[in-house]
Backbone as ProteinMPNN parsed JSONL, in Angstrom:
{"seq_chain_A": "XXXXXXXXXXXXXXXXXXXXXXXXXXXXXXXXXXXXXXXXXXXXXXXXXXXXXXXXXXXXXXXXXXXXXXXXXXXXXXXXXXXXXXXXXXXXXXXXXXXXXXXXXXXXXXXXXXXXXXXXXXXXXXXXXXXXXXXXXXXXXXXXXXXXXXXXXXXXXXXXXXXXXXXXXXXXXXXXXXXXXXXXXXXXXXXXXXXXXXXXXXXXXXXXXXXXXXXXXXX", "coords_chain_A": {"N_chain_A": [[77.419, 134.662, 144.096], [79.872, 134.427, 145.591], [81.238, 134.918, 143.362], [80.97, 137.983, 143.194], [82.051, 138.622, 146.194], [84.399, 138.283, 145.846], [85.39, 139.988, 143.778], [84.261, 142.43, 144.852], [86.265, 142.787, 146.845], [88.556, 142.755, 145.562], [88.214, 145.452, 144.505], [88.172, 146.702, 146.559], [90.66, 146.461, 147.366], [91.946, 147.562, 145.518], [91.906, 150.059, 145.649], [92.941, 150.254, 147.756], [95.545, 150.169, 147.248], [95.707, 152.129, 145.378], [95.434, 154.371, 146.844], [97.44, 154.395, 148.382], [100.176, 154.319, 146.837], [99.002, 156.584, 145.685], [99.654, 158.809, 147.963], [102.398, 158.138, 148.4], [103.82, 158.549, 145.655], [102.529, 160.695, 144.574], [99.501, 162.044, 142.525], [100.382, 162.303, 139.578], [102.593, 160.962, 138.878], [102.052, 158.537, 140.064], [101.323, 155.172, 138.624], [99.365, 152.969, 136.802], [100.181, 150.347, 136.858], [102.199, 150.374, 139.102], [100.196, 150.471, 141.123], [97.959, 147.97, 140.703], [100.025, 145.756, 140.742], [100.835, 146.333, 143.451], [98.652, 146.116, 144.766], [98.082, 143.156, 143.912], [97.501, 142.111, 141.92], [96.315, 141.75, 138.249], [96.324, 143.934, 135.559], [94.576, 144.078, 133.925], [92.802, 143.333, 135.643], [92.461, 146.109, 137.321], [91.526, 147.325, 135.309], [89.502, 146.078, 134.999], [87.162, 147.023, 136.876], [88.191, 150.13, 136.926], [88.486, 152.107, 134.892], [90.364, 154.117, 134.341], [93.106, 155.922, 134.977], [92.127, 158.264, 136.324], [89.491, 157.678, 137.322], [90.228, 155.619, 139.32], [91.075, 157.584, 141.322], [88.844, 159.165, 141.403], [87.174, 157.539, 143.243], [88.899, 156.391, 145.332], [89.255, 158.792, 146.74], [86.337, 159.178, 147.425], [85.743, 156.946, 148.844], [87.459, 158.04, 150.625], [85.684, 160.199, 151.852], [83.305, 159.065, 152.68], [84.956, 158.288, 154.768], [85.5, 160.195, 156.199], [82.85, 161.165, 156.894], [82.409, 158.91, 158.59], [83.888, 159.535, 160.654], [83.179, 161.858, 161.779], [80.487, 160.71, 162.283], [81.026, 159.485, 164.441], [81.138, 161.009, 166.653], [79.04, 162.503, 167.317], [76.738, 162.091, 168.952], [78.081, 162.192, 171.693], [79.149, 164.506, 173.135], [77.946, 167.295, 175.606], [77.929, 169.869, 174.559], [78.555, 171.923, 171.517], [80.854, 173.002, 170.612], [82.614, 171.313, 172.086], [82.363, 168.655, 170.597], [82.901, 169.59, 168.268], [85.922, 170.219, 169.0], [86.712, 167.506, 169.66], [86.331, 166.145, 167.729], [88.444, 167.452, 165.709], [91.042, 166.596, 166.528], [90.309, 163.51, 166.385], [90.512, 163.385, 163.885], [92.956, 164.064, 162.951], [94.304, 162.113, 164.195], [93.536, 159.903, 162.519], [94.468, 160.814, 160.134], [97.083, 160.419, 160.093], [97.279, 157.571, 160.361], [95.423, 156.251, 158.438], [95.782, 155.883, 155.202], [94.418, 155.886, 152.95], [92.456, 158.304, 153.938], [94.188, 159.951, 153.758], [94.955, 160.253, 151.45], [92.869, 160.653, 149.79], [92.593, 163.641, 150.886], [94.589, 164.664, 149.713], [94.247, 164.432, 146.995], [91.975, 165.979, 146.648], [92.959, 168.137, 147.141], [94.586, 168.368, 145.2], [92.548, 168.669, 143.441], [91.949, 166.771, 141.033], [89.89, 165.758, 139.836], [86.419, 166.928, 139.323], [84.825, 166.096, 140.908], [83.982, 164.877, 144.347], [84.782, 166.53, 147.258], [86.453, 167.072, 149.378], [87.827, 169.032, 151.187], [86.176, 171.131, 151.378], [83.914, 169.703, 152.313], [84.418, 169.056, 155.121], [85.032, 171.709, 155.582], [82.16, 172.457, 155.104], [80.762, 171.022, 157.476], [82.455, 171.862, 159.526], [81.203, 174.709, 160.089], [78.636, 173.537, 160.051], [79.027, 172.628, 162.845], [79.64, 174.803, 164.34], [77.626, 176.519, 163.791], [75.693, 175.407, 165.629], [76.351, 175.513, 168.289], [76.116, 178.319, 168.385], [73.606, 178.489, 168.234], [72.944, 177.584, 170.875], [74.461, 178.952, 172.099], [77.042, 178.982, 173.099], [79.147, 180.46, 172.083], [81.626, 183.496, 172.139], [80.387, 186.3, 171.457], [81.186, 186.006, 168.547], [81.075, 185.271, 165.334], [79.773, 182.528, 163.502], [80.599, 182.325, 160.851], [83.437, 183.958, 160.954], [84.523, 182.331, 162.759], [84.588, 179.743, 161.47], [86.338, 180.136, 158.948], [89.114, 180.076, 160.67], [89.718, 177.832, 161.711], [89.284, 175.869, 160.277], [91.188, 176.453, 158.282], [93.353, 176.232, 159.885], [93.236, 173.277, 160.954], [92.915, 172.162, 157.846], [95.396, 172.976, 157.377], [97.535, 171.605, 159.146], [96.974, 169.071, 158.218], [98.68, 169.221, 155.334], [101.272, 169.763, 156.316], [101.372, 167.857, 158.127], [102.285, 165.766, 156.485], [104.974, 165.949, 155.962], [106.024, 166.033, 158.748], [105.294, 164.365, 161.284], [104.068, 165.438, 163.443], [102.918, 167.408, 163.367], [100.203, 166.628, 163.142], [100.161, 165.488, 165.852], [98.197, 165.155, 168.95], [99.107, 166.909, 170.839], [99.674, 169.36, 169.337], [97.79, 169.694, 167.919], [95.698, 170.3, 170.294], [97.374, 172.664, 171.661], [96.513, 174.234, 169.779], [94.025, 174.607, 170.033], [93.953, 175.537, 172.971], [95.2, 178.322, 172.618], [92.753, 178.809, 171.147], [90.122, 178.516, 172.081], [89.429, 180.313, 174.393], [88.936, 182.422, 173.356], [86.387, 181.69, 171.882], [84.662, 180.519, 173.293], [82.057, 181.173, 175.678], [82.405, 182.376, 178.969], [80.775, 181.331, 180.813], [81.081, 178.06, 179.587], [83.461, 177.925, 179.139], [85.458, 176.605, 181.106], [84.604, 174.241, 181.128], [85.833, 172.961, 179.083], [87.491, 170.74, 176.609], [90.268, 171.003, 175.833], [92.441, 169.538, 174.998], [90.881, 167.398, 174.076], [88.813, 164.048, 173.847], [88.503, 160.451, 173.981], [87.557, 158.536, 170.985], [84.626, 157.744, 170.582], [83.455, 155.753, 172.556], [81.404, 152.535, 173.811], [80.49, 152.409, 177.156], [81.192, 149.911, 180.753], [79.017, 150.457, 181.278], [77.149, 150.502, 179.43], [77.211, 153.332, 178.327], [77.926, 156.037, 176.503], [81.042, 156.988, 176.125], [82.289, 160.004, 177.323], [84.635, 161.689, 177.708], [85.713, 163.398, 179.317], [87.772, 165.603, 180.877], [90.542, 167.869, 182.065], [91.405, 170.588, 180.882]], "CA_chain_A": [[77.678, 135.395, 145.336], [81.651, 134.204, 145.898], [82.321, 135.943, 142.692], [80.707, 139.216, 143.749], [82.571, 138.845, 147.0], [85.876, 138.393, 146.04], [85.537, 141.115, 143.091], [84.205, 143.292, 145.94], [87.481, 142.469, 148.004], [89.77, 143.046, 144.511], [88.144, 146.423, 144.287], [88.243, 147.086, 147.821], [92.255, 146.299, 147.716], [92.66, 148.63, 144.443], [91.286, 151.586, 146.382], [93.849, 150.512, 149.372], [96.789, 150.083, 147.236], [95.898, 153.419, 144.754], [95.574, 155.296, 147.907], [98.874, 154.15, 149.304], [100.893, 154.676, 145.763], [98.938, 158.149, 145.551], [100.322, 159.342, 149.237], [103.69, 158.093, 148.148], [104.565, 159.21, 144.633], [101.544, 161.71, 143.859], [98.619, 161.296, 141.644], [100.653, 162.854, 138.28], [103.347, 160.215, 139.256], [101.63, 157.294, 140.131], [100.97, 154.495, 137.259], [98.26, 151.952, 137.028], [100.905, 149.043, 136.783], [102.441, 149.879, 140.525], [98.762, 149.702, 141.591], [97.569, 146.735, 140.487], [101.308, 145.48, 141.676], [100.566, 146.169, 145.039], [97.582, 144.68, 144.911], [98.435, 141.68, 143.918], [96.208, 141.511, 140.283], [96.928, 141.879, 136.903], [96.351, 145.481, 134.85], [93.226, 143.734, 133.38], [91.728, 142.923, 136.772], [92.194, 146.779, 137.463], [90.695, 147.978, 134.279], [87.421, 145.937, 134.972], [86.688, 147.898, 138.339], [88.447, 151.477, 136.565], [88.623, 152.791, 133.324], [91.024, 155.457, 134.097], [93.65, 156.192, 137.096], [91.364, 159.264, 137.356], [88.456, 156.506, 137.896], [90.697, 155.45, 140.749], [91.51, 158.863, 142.195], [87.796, 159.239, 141.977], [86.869, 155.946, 144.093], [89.976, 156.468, 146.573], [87.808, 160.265, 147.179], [84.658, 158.691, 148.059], [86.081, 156.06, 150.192], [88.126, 158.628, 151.846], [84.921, 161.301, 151.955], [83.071, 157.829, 153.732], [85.665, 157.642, 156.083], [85.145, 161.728, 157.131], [81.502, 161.094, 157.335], [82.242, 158.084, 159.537], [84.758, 160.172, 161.624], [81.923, 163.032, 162.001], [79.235, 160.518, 163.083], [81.34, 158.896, 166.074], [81.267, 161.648, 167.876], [77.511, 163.349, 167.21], [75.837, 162.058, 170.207], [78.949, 161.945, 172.762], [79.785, 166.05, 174.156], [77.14, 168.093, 175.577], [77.909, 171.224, 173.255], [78.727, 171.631, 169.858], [82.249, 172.979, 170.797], [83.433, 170.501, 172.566], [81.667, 168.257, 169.351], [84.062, 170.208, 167.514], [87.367, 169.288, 169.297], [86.987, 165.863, 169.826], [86.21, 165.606, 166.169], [89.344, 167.411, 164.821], [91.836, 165.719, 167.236], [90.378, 162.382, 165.923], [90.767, 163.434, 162.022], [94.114, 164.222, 162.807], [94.601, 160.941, 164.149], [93.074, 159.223, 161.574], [94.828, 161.242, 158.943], [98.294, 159.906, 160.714], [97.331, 156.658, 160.431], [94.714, 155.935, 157.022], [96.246, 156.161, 153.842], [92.807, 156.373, 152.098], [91.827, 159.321, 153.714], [94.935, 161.015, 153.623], [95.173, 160.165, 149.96], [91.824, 161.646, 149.349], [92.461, 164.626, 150.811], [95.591, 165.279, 148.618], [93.564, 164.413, 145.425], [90.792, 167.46, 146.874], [93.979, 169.492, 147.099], [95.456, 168.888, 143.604], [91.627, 168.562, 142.113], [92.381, 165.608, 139.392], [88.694, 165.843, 139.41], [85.209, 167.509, 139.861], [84.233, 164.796, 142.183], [84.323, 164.868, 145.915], [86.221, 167.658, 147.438], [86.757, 167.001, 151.002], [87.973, 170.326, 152.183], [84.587, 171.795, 151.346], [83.036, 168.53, 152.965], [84.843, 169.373, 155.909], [84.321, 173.143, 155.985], [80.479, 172.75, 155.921], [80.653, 170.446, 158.633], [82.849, 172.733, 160.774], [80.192, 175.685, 160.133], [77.528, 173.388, 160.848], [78.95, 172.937, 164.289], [79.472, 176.332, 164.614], [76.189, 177.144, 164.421], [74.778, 174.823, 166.308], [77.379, 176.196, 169.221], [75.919, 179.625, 168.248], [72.39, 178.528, 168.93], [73.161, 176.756, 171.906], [74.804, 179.853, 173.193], [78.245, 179.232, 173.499], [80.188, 181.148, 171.484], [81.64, 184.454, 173.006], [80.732, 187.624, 170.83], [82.145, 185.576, 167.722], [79.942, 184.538, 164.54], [80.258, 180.728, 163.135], [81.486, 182.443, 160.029], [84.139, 184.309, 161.318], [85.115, 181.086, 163.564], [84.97, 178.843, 160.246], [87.748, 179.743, 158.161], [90.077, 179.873, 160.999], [89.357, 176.573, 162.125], [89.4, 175.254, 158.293], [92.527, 176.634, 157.995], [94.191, 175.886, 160.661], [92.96, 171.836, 160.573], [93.5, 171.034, 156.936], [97.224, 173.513, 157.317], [97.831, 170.76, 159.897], [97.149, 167.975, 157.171], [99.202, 169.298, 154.653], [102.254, 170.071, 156.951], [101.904, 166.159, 158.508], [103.099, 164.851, 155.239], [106.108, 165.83, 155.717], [106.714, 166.088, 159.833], [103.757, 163.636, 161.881], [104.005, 166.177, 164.869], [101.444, 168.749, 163.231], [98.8, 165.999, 163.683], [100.018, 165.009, 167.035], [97.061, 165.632, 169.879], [99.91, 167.791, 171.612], [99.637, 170.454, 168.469], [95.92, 170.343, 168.391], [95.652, 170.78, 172.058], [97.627, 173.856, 171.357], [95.962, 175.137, 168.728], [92.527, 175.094, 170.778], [93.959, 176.109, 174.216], [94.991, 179.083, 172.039], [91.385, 179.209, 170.434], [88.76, 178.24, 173.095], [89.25, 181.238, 175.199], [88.412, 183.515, 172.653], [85.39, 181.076, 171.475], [83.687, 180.141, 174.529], [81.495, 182.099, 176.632], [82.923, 182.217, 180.17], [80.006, 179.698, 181.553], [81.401, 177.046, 179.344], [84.791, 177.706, 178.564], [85.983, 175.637, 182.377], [83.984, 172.618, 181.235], [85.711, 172.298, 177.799], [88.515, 170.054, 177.076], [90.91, 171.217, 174.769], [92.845, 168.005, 174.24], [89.746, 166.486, 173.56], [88.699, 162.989, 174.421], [89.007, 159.012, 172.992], [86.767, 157.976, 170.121], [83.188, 157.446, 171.179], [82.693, 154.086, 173.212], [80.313, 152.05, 174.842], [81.399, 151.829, 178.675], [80.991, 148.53, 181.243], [77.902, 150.455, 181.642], [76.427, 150.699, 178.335], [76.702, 154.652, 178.332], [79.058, 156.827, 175.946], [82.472, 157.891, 176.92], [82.465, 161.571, 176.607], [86.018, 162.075, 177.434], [85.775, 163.926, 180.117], [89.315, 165.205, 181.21], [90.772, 169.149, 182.204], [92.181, 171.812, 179.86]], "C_chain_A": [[79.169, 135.406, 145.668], [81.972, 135.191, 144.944], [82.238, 137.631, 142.511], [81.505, 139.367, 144.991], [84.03, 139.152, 146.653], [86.008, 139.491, 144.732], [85.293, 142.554, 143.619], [85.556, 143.543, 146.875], [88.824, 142.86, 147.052], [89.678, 144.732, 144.544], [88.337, 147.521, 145.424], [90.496, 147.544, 148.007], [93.235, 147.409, 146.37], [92.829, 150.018, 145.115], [92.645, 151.698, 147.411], [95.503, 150.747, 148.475], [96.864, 151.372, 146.109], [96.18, 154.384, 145.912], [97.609, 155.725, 148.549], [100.328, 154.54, 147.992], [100.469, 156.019, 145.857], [99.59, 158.861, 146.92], [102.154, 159.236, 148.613], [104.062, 158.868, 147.198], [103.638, 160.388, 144.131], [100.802, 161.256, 142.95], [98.828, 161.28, 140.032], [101.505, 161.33, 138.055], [103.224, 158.828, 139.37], [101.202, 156.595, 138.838], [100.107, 153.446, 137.928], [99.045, 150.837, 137.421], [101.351, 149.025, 138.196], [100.991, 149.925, 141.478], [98.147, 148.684, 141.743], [98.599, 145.658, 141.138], [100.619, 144.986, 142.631], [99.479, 145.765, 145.504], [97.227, 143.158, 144.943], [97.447, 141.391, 142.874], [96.991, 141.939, 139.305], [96.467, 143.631, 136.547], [94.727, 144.896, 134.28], [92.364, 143.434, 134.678], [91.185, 144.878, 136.846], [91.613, 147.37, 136.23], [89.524, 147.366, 134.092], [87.031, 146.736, 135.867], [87.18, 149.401, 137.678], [88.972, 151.552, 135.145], [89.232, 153.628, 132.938], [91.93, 155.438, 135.357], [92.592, 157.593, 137.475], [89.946, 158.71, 137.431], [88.578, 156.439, 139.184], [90.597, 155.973, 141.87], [89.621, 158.537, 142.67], [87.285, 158.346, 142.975], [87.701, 156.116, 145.415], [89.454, 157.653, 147.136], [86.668, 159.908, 147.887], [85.314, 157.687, 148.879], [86.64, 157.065, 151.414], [86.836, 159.972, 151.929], [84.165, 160.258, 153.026], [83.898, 157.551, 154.757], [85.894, 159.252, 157.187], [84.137, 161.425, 157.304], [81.646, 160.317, 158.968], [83.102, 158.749, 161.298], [84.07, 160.961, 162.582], [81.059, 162.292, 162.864], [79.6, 159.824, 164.501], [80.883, 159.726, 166.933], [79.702, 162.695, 168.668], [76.974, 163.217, 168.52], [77.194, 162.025, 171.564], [79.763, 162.947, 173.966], [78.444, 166.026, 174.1], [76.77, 169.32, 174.632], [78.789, 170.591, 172.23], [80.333, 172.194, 169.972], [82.575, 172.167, 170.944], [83.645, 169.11, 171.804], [83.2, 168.423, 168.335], [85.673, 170.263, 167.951], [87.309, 168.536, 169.376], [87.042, 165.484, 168.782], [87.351, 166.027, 165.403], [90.536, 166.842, 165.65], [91.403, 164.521, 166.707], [90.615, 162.297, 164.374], [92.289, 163.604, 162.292], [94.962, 163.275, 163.074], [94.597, 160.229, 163.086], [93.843, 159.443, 160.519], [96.472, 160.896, 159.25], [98.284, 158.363, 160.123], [96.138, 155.706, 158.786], [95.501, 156.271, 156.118], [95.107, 156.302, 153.032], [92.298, 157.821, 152.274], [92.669, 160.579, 153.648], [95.402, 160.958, 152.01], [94.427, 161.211, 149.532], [91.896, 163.192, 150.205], [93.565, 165.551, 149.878], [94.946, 165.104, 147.365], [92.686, 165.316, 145.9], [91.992, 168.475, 146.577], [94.471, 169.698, 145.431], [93.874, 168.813, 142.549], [91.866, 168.481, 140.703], [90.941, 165.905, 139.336], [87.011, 166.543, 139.843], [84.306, 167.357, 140.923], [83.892, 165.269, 143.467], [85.368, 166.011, 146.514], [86.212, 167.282, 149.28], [87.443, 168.035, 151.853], [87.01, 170.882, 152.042], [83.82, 170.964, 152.213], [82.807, 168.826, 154.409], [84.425, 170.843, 156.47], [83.03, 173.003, 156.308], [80.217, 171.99, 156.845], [81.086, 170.981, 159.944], [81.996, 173.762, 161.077], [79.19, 174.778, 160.577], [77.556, 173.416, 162.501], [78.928, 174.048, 164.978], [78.475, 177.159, 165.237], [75.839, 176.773, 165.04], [75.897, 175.66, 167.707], [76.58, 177.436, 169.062], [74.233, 179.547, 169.133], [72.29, 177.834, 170.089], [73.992, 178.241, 172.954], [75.964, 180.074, 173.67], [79.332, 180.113, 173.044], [80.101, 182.555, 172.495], [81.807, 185.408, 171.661], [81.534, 187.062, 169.239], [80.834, 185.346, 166.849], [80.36, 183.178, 164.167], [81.207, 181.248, 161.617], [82.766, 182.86, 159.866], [85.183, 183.14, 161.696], [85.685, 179.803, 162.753], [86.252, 178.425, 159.74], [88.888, 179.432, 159.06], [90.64, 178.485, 161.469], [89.615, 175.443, 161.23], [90.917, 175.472, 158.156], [93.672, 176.081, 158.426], [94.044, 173.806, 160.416], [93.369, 171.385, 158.791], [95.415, 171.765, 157.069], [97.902, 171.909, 157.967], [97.978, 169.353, 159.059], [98.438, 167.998, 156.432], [100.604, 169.256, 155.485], [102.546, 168.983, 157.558], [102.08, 165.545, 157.6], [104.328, 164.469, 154.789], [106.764, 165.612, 157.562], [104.84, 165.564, 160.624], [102.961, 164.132, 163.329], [103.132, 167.338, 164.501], [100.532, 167.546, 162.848], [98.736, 165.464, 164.423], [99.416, 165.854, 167.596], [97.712, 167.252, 170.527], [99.488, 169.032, 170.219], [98.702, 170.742, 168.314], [95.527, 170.901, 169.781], [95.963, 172.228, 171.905], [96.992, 174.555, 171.001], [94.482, 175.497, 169.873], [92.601, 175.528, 172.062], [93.751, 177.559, 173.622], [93.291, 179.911, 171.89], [90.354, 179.483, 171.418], [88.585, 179.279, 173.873], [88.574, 182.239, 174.508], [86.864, 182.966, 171.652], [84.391, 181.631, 172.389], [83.231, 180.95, 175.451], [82.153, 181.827, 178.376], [82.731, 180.997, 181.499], [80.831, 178.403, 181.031], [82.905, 177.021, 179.238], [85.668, 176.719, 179.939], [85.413, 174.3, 181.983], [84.666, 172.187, 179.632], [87.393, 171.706, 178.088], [89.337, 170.25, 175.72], [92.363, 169.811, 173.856], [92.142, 166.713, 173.979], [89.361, 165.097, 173.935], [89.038, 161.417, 173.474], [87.643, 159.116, 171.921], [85.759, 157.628, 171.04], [82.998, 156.03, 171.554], [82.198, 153.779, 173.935], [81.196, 151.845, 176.607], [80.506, 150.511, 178.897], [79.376, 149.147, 181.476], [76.875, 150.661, 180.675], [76.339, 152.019, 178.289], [77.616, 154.457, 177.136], [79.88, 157.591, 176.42], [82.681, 159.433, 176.525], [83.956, 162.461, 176.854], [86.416, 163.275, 178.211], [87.605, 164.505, 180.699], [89.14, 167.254, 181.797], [91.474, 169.611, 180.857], [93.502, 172.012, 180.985]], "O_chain_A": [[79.653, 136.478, 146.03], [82.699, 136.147, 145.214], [83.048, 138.365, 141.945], [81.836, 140.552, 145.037], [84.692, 140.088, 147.101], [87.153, 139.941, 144.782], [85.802, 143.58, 143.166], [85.683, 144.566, 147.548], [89.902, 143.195, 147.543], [90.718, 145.388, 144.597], [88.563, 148.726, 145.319], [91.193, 148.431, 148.5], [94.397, 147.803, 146.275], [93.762, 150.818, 145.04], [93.228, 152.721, 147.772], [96.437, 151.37, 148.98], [98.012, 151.738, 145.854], [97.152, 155.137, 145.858], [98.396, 156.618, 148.862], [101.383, 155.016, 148.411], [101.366, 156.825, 146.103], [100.247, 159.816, 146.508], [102.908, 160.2, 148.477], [104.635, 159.908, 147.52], [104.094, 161.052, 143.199], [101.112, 160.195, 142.408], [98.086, 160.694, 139.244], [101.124, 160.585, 137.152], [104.034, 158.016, 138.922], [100.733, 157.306, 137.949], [100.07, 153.114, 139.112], [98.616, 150.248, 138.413], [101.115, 147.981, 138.804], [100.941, 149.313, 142.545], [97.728, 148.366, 142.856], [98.187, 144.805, 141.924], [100.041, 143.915, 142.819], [99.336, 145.121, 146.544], [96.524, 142.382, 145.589], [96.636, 140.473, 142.993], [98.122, 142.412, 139.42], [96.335, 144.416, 137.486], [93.788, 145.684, 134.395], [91.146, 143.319, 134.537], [90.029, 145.203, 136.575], [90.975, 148.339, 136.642], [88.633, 147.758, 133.338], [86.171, 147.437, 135.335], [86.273, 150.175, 137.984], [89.877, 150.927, 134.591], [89.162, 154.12, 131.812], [91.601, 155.047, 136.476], [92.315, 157.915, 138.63], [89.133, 159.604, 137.663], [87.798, 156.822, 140.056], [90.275, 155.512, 142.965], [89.175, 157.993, 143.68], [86.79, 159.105, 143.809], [87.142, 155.973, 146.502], [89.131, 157.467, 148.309], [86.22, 160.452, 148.897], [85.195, 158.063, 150.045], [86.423, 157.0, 152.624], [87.457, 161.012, 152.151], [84.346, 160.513, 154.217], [83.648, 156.676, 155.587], [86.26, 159.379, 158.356], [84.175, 161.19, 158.512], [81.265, 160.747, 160.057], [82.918, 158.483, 162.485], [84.194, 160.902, 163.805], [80.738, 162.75, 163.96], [78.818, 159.631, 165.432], [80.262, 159.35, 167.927], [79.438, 163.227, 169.746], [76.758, 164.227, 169.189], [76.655, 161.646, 172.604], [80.455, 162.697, 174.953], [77.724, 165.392, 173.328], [75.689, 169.631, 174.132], [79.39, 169.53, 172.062], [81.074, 171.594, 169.195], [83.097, 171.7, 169.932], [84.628, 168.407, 172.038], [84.093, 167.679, 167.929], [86.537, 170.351, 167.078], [88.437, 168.194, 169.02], [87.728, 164.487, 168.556], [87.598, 165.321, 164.426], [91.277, 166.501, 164.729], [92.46, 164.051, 166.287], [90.869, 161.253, 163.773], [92.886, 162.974, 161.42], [96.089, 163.225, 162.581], [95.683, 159.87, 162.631], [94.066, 158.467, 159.802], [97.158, 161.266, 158.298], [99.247, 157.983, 159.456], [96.396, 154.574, 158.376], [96.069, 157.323, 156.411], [95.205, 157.282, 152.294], [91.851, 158.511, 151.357], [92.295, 161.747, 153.541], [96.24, 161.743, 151.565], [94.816, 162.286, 149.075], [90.915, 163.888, 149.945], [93.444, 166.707, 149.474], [95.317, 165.953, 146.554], [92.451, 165.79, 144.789], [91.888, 169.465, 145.853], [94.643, 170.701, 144.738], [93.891, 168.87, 141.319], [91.962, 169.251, 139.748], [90.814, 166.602, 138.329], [86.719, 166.435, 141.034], [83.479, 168.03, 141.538], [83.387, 166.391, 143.433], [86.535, 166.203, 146.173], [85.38, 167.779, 150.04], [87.601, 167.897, 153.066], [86.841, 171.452, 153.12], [82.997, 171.548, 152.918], [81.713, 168.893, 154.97], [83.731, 171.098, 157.454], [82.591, 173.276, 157.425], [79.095, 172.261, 157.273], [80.563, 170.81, 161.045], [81.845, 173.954, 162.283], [78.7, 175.146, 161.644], [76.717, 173.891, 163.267], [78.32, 174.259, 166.027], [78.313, 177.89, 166.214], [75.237, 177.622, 165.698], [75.793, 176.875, 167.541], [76.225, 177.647, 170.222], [73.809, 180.162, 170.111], [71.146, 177.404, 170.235], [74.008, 178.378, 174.178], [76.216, 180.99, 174.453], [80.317, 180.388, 173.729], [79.194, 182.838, 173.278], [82.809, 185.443, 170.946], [82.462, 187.759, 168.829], [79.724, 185.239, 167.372], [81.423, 182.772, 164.637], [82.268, 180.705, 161.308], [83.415, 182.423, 158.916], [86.294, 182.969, 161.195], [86.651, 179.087, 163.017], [86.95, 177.413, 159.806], [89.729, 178.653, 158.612], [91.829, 178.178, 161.555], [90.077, 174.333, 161.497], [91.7, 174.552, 157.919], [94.636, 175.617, 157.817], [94.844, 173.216, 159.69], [94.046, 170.385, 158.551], [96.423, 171.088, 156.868], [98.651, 171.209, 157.285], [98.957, 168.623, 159.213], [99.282, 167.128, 156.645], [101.194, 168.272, 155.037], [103.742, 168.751, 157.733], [102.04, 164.346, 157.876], [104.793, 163.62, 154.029], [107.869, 165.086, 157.695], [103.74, 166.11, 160.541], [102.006, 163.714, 163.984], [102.699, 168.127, 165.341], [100.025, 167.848, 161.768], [97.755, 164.728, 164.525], [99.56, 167.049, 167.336], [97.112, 168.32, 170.653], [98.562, 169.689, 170.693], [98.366, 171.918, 168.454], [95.059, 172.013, 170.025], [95.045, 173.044, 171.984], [96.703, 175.575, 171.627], [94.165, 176.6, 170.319], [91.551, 175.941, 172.555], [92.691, 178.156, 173.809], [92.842, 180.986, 172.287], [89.805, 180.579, 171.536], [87.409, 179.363, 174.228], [87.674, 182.884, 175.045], [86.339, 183.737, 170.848], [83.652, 182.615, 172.38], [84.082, 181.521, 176.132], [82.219, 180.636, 178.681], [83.384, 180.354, 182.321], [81.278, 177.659, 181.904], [83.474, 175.93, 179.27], [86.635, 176.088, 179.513], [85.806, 173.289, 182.565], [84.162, 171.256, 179.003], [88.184, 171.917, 179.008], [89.029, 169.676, 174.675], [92.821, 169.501, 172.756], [92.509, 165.557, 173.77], [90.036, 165.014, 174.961], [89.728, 161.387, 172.455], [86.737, 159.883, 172.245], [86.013, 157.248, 172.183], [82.395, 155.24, 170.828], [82.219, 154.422, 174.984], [82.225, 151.253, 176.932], [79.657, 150.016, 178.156], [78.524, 148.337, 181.841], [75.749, 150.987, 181.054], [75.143, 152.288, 178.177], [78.041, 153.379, 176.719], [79.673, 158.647, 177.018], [83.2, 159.846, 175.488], [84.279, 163.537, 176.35], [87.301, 164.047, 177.844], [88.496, 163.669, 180.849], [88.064, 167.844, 181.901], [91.981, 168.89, 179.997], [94.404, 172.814, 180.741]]}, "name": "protein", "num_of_chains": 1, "seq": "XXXXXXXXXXXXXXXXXXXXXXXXXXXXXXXXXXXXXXXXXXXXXXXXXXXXXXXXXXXXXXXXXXXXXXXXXXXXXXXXXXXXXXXXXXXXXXXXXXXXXXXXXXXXXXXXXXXXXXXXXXXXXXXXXXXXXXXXXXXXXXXXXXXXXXXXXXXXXXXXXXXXXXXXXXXXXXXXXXXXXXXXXXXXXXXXXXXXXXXXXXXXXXXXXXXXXXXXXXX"}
């Protein structure tokens, strides 16, 4: 059991320190040896856990596709509509993607597809369409379809990725905010569009009263 733990905790720390070499020098760029490095193991520790740096890539993908899932499910039960679902959720990826090196790794390995694997801008897209729809059948949208609403939404959110790699102010709240003051008017049906909150709310938490914080705030 110890030596399952701490080979769990070696493989755990390969993932953190491929991630963090792939953000820095790129995945063409990066070598196994400053991996393992920064890990603090030998080249033989990392070639029991990967068999390849595009092993790695793959592994640093799925951790960072697990850490969109986990992003996605904070917020599921915490707005009333599926809009408002849908800002709180890309204001917190944009956080997240500020501050993870895993999942901002893995979304640059979806972008340069080293491999067949995991794509996390597709992951992402059908997750933004699912909200979409659900928004659609719920009634909110104004005169708009979810497919229509998709790409721009897609676009605009991972543009925002790619463009905080180099300047950390296209995934500050203030630039999302923007982007959806912009958007929401031309979304939202008239009933809802006063109740939505375009700079979105905190991460989903328990209050002193055992509820969920829904983040209530003005546009």
């Amino acid at each position: 059991m110890v030596r399952q733990e701490r080979a769990l905790r070696t493989r755990e720390a390969l993932i953190e320190s491929a991630a963090t070499v792939f953000d820095r020098d790129g995945f063409s760029v990066a070598s196994l040896t400053a991996i393992s490095s920064l890990a603090g193991v030998s080249n033989g520790a990392l070639h029991f856990h990967f068999a390849s740096k595009a092993g790695v890539a793959e592994a640093v993908e799925e951790a960072a596709s697990q850490r969109l899932d986990s992003i996605v499910a904070a917020h599921e039960d915490a707005v009333g509509n599926a809009l408002q679902l849908l800002v709180n959720t890309s204001h917190d990826l944009a956080r997240r993607l500020g501050e993870d090196v895993v999942l901002r790794a893995g979304f640059d390995l979806s972008r340069e597809q080293v491999h067949q694997g995991r794509d996390l801008y597709r992951q992402w897209h059908e997750w933004v369409e699912g909200a979409l729809k659900r928004a659609d059948g719920e009634g909110v949208l104004n005169e708009v379809t979810p497919e229509q609403v998709t790409a721009s939404v897609v676009a605009a959110t991972t543009g925002f990725e790619v463009l905080g790699a180099r300047d950390p102010q296209w995934l500050s709240r203030r630039t999302v905010t923007r982007f959806w003051q912009l958007l929401l008017p031309r979304l939202a049906t008239p009933a809802v569009l006063g109740d939505l909150v375009a700079a979105g709310g905190p991460p989903p938490a328990t209050t002193a009263g055992g509820r969920r914080d829904t983040g209530t705030a003005t546009t």
